[in-house]
C-alpha positions as CSV (number, residue, x, y, z in Angstrom):
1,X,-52.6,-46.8,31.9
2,X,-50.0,-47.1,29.3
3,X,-50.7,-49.0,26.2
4,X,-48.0,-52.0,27.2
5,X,-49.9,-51.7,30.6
6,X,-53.3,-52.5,29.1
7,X,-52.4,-55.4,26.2
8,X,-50.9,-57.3,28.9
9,X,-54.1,-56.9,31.4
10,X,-56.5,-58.0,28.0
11,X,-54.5,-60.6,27.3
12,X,-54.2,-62.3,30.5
13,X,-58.1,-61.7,30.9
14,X,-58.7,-64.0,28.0
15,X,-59.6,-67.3,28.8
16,X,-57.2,-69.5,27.0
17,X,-56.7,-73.1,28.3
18,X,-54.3,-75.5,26.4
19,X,-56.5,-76.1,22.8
20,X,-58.6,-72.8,23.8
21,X,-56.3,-70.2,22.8
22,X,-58.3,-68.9,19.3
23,X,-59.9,-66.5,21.3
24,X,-57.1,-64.9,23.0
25,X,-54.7,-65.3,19.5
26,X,-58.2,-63.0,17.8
27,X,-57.7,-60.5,20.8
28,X,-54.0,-60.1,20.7
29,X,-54.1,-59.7,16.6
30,X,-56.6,-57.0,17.1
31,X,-54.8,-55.1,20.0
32,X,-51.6,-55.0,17.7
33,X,-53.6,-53.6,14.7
34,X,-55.3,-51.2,16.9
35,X,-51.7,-50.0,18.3
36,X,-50.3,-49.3,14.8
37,X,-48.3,-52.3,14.1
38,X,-47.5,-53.1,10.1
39,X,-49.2,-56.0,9.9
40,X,-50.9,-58.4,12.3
41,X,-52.5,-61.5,11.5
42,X,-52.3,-65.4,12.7
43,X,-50.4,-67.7,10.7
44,X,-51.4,-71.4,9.4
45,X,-50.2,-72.8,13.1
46,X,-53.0,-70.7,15.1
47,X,-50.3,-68.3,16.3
48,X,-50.4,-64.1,16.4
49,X,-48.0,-62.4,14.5
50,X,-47.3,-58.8,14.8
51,X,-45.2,-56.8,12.6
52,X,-43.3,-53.6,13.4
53,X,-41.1,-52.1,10.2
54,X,-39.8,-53.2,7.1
55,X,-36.4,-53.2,7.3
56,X,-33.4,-56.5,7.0
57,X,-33.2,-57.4,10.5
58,X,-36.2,-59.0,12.6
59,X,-36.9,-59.2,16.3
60,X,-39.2,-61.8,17.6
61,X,-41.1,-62.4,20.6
62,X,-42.3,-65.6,21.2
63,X,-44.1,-67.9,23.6
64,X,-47.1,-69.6,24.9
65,X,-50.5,-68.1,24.8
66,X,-52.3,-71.2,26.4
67,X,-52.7,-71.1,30.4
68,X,-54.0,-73.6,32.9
69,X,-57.9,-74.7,33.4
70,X,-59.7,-72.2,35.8
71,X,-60.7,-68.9,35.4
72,X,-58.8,-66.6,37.8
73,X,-59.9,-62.6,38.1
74,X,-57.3,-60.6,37.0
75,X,-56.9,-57.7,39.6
76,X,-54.2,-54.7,39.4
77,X,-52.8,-54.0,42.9
């Protein structure tokens, strides 16, 4: 599996229900520290941040982390 492959099965295999997301937010932060990225962290609004260079222009990825009530297995077909 490649490493995109992977961080998006652990991060849908968090539980993370609307108000429940800290756990998943933790999991993603460490993920992108572990893959190299400048600087991860989670910002005064609860959110993950990941980093990737240094230079004048920015890209930035950005959506929800909570999901619905109910755990569903997360299976890879």
């Amino acid at each position: 599996m490649n490493d995109e492959f992977e961080t998006l099965i652990g991060l849908v295999s968090q539980y993370s229900p609307s108000g429940q997301e800290r756990g998943a937010v933790e999991w993603l932060v460490a993920r992108m520290k572990s893959l190299g990225y400048d600087d991860a962290f989670i910002d005064e609004a609860g959110n993950a941040v990941g980093v990737m260079g240094k230079g004048t222009k920015q890209v930035v990825l950005l959506g929800h982390i909570d999901t619905v009530p109910g755990e569903i297995s997360v299976r890879v077909l």
